[in-house]
C-alpha positions, 0 to 999 in steps of 0.5 A: 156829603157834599161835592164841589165842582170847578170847571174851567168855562162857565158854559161847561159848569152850565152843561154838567150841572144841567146832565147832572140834575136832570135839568133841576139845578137852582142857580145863585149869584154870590160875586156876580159868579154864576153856581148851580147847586142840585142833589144826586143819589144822596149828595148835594152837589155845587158847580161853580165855572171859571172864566178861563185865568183868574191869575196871572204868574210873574217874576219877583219885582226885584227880578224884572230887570232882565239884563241885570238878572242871571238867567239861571235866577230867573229859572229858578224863581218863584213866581208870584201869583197875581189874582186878576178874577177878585170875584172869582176867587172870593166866591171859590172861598165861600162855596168851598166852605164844608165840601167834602170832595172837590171835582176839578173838571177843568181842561187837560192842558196846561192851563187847566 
């Protein structure tokens, strides 16, 4: 079995994976993005930390007129995601490849 941890700060995914491992975790570099791997009980575990926003949101670009854009439009839009943290989401890609369970252990905010 294995699980993936995301934490928001990489100082925190430093912090549960130290605990988690009893201080045994062996620490990796894909992307120049820091991941600690370990195993526990049986499970092997990899814990990957974020840096805060790996994406910005904002309006279609044929919304971003805004004194041509109904306000009720702009409610409802959907918005278009941006990726800001290439190497970030490159390696979320690779450490998730054949994780059984994911553990977001981010803030309870928003943000989050």
């Amino acid at each position: 079995m294995r699980r993936l941890v995301i934490t928001e700060k990489n100082n925190t995914a430093v912090r549960i994976a130290v605990i988690l491992s009893g201080g045994s975790m062996q620490r990796s570099y894909p992307n120049r993005v820091p991941v600690f791997d370990f195993s526990r009980e049986g499970m092997d575990y990899r814990v990957v930390g974020l840096r805060g926003h790996i994406l910005n949101l904002d309006y279609p670009e044929a919304l971003n007129d805004w004194e041509k854009t109904d306000l009720k439009v702009l409610v409802r839009a959907e918005p278009v995601k941006r990726v800001i943290a290439t190497n970030i989401v490159a390696t979320l890609r690779e450490v998730c490849q054949g994780v059984d369970e994911l553990v977001v252990a981010t803030d309870f905010d928003r943000e989050g």
